[in-house]
N, CA, C and O atoms as a printed pandas DataFrame, in Angstrom:
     atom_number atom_name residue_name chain_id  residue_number  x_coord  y_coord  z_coord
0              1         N          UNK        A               1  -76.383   34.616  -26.185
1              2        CA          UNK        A               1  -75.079   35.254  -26.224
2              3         C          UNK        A               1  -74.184   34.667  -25.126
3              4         O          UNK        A               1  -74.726   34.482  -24.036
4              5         N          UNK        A               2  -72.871   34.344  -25.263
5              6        CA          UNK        A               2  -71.896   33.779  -24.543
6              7         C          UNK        A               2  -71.483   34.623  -23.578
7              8         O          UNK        A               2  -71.609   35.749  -24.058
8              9         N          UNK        A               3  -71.009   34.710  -22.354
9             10        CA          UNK        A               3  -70.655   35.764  -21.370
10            11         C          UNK        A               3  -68.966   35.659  -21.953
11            12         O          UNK        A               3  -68.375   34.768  -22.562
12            13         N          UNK        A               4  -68.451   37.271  -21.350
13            14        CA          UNK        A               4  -67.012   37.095  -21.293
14            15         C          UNK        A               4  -66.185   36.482  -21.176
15            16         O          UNK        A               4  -65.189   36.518  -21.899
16            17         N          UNK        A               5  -66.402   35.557  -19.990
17            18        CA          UNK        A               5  -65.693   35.108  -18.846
18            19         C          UNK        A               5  -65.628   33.307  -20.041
19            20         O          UNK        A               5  -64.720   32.529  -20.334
20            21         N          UNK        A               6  -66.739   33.363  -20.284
21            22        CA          UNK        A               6  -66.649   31.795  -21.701
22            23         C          UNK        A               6  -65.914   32.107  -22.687
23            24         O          UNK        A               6  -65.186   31.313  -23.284
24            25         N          UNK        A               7  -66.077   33.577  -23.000
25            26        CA          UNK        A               7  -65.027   33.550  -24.092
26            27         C          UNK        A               7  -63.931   33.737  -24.095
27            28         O          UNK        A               7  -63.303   33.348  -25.079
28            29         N          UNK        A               8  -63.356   34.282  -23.212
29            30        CA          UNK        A               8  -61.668   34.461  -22.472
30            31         C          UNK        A               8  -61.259   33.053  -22.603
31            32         O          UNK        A               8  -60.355   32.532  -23.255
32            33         N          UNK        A               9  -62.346   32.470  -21.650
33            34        CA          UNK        A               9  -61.634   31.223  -21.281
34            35         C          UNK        A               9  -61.255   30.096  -22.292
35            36         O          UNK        A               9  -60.369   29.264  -22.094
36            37         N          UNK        A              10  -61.978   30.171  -23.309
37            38        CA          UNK        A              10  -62.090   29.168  -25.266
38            39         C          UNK        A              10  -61.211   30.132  -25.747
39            40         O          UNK        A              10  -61.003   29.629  -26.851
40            41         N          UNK        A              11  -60.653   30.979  -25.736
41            42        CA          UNK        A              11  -59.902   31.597  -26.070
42            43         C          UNK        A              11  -58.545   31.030  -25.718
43            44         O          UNK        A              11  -57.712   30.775  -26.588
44            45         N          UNK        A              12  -58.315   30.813  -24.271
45            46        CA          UNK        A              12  -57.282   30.297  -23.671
46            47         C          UNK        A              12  -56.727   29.150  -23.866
47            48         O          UNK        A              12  -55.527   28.958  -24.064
48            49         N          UNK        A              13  -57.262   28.646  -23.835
49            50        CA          UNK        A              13  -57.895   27.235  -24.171
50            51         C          UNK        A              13  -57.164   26.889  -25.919
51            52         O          UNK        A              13  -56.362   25.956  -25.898
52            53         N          UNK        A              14  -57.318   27.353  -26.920
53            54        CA          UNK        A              14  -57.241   27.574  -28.008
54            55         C          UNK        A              14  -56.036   28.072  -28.206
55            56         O          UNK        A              14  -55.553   27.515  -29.191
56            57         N          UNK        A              15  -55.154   29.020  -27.651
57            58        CA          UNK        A              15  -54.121   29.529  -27.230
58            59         C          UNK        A              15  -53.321   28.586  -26.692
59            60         O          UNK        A              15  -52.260   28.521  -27.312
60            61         N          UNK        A              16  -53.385   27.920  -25.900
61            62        CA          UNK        A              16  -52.484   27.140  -25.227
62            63         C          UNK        A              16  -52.152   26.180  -26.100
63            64         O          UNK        A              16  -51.009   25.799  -26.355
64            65         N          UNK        A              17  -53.698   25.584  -26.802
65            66        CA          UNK        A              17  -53.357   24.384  -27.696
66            67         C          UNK        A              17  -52.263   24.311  -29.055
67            68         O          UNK        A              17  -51.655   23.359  -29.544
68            69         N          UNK        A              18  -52.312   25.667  -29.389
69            70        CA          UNK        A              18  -51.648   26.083  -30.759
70            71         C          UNK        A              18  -50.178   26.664  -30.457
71            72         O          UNK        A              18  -49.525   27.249  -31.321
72            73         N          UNK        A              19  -49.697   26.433  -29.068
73            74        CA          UNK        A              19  -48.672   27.200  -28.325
74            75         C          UNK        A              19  -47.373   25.483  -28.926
75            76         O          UNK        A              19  -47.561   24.326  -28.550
76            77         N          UNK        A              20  -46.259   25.941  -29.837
77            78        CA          UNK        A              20  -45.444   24.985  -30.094
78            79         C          UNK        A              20  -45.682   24.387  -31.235
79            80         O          UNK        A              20  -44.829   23.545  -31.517
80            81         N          UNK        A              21  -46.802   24.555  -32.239
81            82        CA          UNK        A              21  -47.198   23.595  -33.417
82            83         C          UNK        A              21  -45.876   24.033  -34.533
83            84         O          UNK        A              21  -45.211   23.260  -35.223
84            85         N          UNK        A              22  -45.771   25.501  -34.437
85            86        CA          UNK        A              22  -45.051   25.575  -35.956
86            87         C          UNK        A              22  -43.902   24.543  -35.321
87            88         O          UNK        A              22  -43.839   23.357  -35.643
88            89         N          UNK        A              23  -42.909   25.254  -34.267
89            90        CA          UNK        A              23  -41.724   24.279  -34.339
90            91         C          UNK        A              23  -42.156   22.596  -34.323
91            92         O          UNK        A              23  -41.415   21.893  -35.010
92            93         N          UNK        A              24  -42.975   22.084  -33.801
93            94        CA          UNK        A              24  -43.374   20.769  -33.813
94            95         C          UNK        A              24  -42.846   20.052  -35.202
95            96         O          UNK        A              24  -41.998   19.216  -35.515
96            97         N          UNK        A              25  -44.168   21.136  -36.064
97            98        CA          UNK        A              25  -44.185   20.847  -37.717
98            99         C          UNK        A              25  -42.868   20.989  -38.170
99           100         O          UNK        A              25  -42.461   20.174  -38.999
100          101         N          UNK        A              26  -42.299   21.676  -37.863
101          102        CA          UNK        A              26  -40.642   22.241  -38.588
102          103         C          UNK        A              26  -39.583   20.795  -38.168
103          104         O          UNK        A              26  -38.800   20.241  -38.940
104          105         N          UNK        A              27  -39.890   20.389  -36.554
105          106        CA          UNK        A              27  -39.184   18.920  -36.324
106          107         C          UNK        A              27  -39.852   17.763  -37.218
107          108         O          UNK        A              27  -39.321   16.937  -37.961
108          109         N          UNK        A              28  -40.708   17.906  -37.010
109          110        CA          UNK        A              28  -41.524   16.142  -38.197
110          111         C          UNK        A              28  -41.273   16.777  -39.203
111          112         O          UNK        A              28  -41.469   15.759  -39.867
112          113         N          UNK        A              29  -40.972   17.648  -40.097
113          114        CA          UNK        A              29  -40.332   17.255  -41.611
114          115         C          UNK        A              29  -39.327   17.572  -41.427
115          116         O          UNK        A              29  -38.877   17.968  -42.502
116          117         N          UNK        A              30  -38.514   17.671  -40.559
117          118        CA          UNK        A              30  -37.012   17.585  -40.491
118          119         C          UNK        A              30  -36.367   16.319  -39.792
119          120         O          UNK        A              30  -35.248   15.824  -39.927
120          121         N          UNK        A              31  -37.523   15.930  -38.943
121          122        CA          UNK        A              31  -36.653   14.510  -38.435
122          123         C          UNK        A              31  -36.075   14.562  -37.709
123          124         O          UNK        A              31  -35.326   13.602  -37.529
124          125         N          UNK        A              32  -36.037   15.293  -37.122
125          126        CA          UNK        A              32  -34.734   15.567  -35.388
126          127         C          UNK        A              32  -35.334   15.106  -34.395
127          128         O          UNK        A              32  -36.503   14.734  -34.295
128          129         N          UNK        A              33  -34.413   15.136  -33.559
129          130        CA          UNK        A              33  -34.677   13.946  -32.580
130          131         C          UNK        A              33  -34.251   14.703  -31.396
131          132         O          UNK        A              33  -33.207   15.357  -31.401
132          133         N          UNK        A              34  -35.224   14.612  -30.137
133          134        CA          UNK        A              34  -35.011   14.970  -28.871
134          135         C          UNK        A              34  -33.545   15.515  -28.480
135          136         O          UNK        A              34  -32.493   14.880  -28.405
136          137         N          UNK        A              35  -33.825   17.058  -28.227
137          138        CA          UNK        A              35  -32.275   17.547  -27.259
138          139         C          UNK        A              35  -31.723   16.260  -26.395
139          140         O          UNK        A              35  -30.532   15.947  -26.416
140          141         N          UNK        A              36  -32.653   15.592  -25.680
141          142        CA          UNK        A              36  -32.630   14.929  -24.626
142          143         C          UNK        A              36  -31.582   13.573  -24.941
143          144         O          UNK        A              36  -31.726   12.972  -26.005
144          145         N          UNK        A              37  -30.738   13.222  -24.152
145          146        CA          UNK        A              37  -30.047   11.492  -24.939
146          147         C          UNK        A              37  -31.239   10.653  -24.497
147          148         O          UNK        A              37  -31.778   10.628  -23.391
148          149         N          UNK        A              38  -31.579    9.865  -25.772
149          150        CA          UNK        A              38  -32.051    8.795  -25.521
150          151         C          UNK        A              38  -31.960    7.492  -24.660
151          152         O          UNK        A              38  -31.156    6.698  -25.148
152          153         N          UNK        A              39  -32.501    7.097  -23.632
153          154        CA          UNK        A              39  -32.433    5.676  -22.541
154          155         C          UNK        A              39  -32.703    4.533  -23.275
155          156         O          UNK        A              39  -33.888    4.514  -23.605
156          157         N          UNK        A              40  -31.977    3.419  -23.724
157          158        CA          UNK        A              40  -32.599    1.982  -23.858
158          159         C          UNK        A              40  -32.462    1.188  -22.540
159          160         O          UNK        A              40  -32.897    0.039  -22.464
């Protein structure tokens, strides 16, 4: 059996990673391009 403290933490972990995907996905099939101005 896994202690708490492992599962909080894969939890977190897992959480953080999935933190921004929808909008990500919503920019790559929309194609927009950085708030930011682009530098050449």
């Amino acid at each position: 059996m896994s202690s708490r403290t492992g599962k909080t933490r894969m939890a977190r972990k897992i959480r953080k990673a999935r933190k921004g995907k929808a909008r990500k996905r919503k920019e790559q099939t929309k194609g927009t391009t950085p708030k930011f101005p682009i530098h050449i």
